[in-house]
C-alpha positions in Angstrom: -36.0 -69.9 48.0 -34.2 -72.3 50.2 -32.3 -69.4 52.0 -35.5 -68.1 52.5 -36.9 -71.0 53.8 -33.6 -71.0 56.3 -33.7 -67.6 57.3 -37.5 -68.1 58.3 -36.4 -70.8 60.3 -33.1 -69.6 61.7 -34.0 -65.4 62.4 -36.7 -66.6 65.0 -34.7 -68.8 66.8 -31.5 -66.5 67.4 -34.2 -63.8 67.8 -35.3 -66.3 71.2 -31.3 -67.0 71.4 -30.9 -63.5 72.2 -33.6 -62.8 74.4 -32.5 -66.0 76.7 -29.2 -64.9 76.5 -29.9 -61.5 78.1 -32.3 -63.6 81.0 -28.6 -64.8 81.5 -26.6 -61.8 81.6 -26.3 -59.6 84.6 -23.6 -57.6 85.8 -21.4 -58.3 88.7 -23.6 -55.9 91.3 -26.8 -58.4 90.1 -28.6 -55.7 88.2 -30.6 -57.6 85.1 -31.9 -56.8 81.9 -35.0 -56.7 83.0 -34.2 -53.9 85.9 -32.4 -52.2 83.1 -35.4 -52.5 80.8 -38.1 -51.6 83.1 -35.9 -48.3 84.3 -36.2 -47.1 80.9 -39.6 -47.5 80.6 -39.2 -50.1 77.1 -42.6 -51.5 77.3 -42.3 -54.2 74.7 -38.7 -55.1 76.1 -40.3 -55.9 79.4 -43.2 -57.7 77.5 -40.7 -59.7 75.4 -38.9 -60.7 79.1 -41.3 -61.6 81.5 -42.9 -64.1 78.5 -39.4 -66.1 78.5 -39.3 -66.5 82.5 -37.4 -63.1 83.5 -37.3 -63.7 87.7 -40.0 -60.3 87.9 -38.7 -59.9 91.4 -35.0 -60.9 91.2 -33.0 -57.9 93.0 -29.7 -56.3 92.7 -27.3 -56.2 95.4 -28.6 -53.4 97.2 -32.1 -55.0 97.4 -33.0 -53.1 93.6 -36.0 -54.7 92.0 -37.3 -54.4 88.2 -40.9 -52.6 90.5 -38.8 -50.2 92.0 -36.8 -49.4 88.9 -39.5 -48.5 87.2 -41.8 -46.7 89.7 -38.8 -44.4 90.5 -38.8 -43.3 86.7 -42.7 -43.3 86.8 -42.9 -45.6 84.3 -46.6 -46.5 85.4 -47.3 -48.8 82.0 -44.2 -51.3 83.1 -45.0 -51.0 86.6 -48.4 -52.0 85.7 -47.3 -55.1 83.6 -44.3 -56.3 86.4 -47.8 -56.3 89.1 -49.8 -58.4 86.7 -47.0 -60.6 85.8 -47.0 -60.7 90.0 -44.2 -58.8 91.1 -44.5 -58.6 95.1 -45.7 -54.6 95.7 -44.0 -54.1 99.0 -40.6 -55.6 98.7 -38.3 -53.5 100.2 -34.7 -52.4 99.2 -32.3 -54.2 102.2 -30.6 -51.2 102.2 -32.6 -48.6 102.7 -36.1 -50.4 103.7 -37.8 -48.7 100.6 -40.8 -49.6 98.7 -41.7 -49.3 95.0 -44.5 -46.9 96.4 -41.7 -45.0 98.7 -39.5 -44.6 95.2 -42.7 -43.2 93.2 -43.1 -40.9 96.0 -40.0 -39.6 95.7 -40.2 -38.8 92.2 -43.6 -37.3 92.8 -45.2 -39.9 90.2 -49.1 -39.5 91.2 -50.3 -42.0 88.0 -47.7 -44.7 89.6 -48.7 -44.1 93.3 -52.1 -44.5 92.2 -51.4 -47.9 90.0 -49.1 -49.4 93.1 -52.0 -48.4 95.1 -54.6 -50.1 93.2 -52.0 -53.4 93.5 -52.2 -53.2 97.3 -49.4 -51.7 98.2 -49.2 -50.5 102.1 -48.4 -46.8 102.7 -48.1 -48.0 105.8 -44.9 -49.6 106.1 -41.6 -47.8 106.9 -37.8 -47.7 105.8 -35.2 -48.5 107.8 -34.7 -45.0 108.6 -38.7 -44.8 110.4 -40.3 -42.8 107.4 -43.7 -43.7 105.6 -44.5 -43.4 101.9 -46.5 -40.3 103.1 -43.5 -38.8 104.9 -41.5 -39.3 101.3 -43.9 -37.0 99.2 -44.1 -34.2 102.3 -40.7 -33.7 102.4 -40.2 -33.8 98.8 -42.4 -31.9 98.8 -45.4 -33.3 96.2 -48.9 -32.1 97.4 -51.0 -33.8 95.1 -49.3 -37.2 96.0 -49.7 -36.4 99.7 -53.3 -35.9 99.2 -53.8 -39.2 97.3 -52.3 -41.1 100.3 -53.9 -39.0 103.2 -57.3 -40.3 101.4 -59.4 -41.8 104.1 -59.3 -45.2 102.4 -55.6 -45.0 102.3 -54.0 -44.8 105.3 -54.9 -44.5 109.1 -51.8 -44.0 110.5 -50.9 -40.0 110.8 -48.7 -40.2 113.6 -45.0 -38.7 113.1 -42.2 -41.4 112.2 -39.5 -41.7 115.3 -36.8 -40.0 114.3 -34.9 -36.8 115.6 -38.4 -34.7 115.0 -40.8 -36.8 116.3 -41.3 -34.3 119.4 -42.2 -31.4 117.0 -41.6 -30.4 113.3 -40.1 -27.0 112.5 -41.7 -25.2 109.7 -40.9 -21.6 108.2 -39.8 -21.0 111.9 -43.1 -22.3 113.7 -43.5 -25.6 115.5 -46.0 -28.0 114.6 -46.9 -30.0 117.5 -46.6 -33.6 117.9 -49.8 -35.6 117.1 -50.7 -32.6 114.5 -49.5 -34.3 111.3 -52.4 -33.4 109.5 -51.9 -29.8 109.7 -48.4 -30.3 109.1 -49.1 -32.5 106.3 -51.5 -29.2 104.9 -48.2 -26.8 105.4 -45.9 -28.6 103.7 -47.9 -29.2 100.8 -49.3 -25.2 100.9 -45.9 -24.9 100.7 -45.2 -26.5 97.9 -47.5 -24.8 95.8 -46.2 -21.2 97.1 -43.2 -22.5 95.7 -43.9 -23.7 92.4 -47.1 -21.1 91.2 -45.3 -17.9 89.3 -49.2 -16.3 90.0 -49.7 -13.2 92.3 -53.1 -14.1 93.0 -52.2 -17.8 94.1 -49.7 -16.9 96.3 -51.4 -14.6 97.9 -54.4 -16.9 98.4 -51.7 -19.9 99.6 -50.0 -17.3 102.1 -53.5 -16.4 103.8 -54.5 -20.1 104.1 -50.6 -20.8 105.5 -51.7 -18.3 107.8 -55.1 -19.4 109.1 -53.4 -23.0 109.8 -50.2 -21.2 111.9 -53.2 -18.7 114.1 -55.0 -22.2 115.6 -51.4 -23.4 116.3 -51.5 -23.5 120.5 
């Protein structure tokens, strides 16, 4: 009875021991356990974390936060607890001036674009290389998260990113004009879906409407 009575005691405070510890423990590069937790999605590690003062938007040495971590995994349920335990949306990586949003993009995660959306977060705002959330997902080529930000409520800004193409954008061998980022938004993401769809019947719909965008082309 009395090492029960010690073990009640004793099990929940090495059990808080350990979780304060880990707060404590980062490697040399600045990379926590929280980073490490939200990465791999572990819900209730995250949980268990932020409740004993985890820094939500401590970053690595590369500019690394816990948001971006999980957003580029798509881990939309962590994402969703880091924003409402008040992680800043739109902090950006030093390194590479990306965005949570920017790394969901990437990974084509539509649920986490729409979650960091709902947050606030700006598809508006560039890396350091000139290139918007919405240029991410075209060239990676993710249709349906194109078309979540080129909603009308989402962005207003369609104008190419000035970089080595901002005077025209080369597609299958025709030029896209500059200022027609809409249409070239359309082709890319046609494109996509030519690419992915084993269906004779889609691709042949997909080519005709790749088409009809190339014949208004001036």
């Amino acid at each position: 009875t009395t090492i029960q009575i010690g073990l009640s005691w004793i099990l929940p405070f090495f059990a808080k021991f350990i979780y304060y510890l880990l707060l404590c423990v980062s490697r040399q590069d600045g990379w926590s356990s929280l980073m490490s937790a939200s990465q791999n999605g572990h819900v209730e590690v995250v949980d268990k974390l932020l409740q004993h003062g985890a820094t939500v938007d401590l970053q690595d040495k590369d500019g690394d936060s816990s948001l971006m971590a999980a957003s580029q995994e798509g881990h939309v349920e962590v994402v969703d607890q880091l924003l409402q335990h008040g992680a800043t949306v739109d902090l950006q990586r030093s390194n590479t001036g990306y965005t949570a949003l920017m790394f969901a993009c990437k990974g084509g995660h539509l649920d986490t674009v729409k979650v960091l959306m709902e947050h606030g977060a700006d598809p508006l705002i560039r890396s350091l290389a000139g290139v918007t959330a919405l240029g991410v997902a075209s060239t990676n080529e993710f249709p349906d998260v194109c078309n979540e930000l080129n909603q009308p409520d989402r962005t207003t800004d369609v104008e190419y990113p000035e970089t080595s193409t901002e005077k025209e954008e080369v597609v299958e061998g025709k030029k896209v004009p500059k200022g027609d980022y809409k249409r070239y938004l359309k082709i890319r993401a046609l494109r996509a879906t030519l690419w992915r769809t084993g269906k004779r019947k889609v691709k042949r719909k997909v080519k005709a409407a790749i088409e009809t965008l190339y014949s208004n082309l001036n």
